[in-house]
N, C-alpha and C positions, 0 to 999 in steps of 0.2 A: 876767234875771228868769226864775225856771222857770215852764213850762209849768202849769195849773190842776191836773190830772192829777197829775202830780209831786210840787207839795204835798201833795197829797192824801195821796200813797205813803208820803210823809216822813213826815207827821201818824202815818199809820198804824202806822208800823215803828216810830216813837218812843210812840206809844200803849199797842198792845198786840201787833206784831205780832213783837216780839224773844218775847217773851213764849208767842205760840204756837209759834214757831219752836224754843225749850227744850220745850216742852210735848211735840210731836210728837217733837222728838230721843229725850228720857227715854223716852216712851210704846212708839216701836218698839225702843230700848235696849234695854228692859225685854222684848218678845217677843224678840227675837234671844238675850238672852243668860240669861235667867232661866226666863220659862215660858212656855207657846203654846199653840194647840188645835189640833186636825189636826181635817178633817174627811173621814170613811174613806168612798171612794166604790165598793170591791170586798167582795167576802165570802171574801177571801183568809185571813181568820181566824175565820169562824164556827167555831164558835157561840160564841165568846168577842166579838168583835168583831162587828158586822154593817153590812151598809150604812146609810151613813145617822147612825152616832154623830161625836158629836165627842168625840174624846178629849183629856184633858190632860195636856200634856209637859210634866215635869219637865228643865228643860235646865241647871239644875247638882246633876245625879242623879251625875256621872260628873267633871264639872272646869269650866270657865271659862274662854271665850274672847272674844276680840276683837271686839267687837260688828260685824253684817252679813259677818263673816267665819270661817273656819273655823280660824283662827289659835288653838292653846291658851296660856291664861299661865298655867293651870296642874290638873293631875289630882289628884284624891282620889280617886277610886274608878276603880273598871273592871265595864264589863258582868259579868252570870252567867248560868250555863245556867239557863236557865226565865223571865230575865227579858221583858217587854216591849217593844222599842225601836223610834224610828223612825232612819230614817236614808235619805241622799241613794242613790238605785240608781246600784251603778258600770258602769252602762249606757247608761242617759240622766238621770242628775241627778235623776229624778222621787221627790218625798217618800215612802216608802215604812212598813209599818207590819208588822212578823215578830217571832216570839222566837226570841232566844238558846237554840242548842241545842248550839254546839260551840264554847270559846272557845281560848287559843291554847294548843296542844300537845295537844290533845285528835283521838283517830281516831275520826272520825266515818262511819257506814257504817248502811245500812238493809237489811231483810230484809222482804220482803212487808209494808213499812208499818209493821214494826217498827225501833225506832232501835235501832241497839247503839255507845255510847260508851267506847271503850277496851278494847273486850274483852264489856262487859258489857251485856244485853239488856237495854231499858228495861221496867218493868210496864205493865201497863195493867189497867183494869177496867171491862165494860160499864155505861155508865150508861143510865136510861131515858128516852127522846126527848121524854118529856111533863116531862119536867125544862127544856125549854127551848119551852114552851108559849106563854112570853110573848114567843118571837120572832116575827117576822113579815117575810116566811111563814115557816113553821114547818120542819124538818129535814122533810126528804120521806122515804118509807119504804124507798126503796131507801139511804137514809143511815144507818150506823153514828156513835153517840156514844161515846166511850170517857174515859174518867180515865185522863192522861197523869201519871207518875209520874218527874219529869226529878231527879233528886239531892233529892228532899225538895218541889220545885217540883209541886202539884199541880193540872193544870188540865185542861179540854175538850181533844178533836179530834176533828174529824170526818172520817168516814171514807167514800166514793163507790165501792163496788168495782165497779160495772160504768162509769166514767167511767176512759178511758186517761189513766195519767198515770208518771212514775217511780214506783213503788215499791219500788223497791231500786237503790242505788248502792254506791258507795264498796268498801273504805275507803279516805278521804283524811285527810290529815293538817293539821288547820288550821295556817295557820304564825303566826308572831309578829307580834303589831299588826293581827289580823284575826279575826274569827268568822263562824262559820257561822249564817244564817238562815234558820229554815221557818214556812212558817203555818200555824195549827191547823188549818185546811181543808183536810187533806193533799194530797187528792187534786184542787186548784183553787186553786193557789198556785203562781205564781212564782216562785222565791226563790234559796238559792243552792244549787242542784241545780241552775239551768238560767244563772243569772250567777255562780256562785262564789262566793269568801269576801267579805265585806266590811270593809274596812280602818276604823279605828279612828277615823280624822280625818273616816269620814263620819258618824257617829253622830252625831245631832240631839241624844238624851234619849232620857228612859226613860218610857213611856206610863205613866201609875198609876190613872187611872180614866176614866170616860164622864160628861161633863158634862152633856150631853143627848142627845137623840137624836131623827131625824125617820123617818118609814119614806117613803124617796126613791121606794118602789114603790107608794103609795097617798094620794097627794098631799100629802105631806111631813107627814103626820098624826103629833102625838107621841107615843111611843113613854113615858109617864109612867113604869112601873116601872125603866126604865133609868137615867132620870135620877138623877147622881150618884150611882153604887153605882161599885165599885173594881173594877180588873181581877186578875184572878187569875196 
């Protein structure tokens, strides 16, 4: 005769609890292999990104795999210069958030915070820092904003000239099944100027907008005009 307990378990699992058990499976299914939210805890990407948003990852932006694993069954697309992306750092595995600025076969090399791909200098054009009035806090004055001009890709970066950082490498040559990543934040990004390229099977997805947003430096108070606007 079982235990009181036990029927109990039985009742339950025969009740409703196969039931949750599908529920939960589909539910994180569904974040592992379809879409997810990051939540960005650096300013490795301002002024496009800031601390404090969650953003929404599109994760069959690129192919389709194997759910809780990095296994592909299959690609349709491949990252581009200027997109979005997040991906696993091939450092320590930590969820990571950069754009695509070199992807495979492309020489990629910088000149005083200028990029130059394949030969050729990227544009740029000063924008005005009260353009980005609704961050918080705001670009400080010793920060440059510029309009980055990556193959038609038009977005922010920001620029720290008095903060040490690389501003000029390369040229390297990205190789096959790997891209190069930097953050708009030039000059206060990690990225692969200091880990290298990133291979292909670590790409999560492709970031497309800011679902919300909290400002983590003022007691998580929201950030209203951010919510749901798209990334650039």
């Amino acid at each position: 005769m079982l235990p009181s307990w036990k029927k109990h378990l039985k009742r339950f699992w025969k009740g409703c609890g196969y039931a949750l058990l599908v529920s939960f499976i589909i539910a994180t299914s569904f974040k592992s292999v379809i879409a997810d939210w990051n939540v960005v805890p650096t300013g490795s990407m301002r002024p496009t990104i800031v601390e404090g948003d969650r953003i929404f990852i599109n994760k069959l932006a690129y192919d389709l795999k194997v759910p809780y694993t990095t296994l592909h069954i299959a690609a349709w697309d491949a990252p581009r210069a200027g997109e979005i992306v997040v991906f696993n750092s091939p450092v320590d595995g930590r969820r990571l958030v950069k754009r695509v600025v070199g992807v495979p076969g492309d020489i990629v090399s910088m000149v005083d915070n200028r990029l130059i791909i394949n030969g050729r200098a990227i544009t740029y054009v000063p924008i005005d820092p009260s353009v980005f009035s609704n961050l918080s806090p705001p670009p400080g004055s010793d920060q440059i904003a510029l309009m980055e001009n990556l193959w038609g890709s038009h977005h922010p970066v920001m620029l720290t000239p008095r903060t040490p950082s690389m501003t000029s490498f390369g040229p390297a040559v990205v190789p096959d099944g790997h891209y190069f990543m930097m953050g708009d934040n030039r000059d206060n990004s990690a990225d692969s100027r200091f880990f290298g390229f990133v291979a292909r099977d670590r790409i999560v997805g492709r970031a497309t907008a800011v679902v919300i947003s909290f400002n983590i430096l003022d007691r998580y108070q929201p950030r209203w005009k951010r919510f749901f606007t798209g990334l650039p």
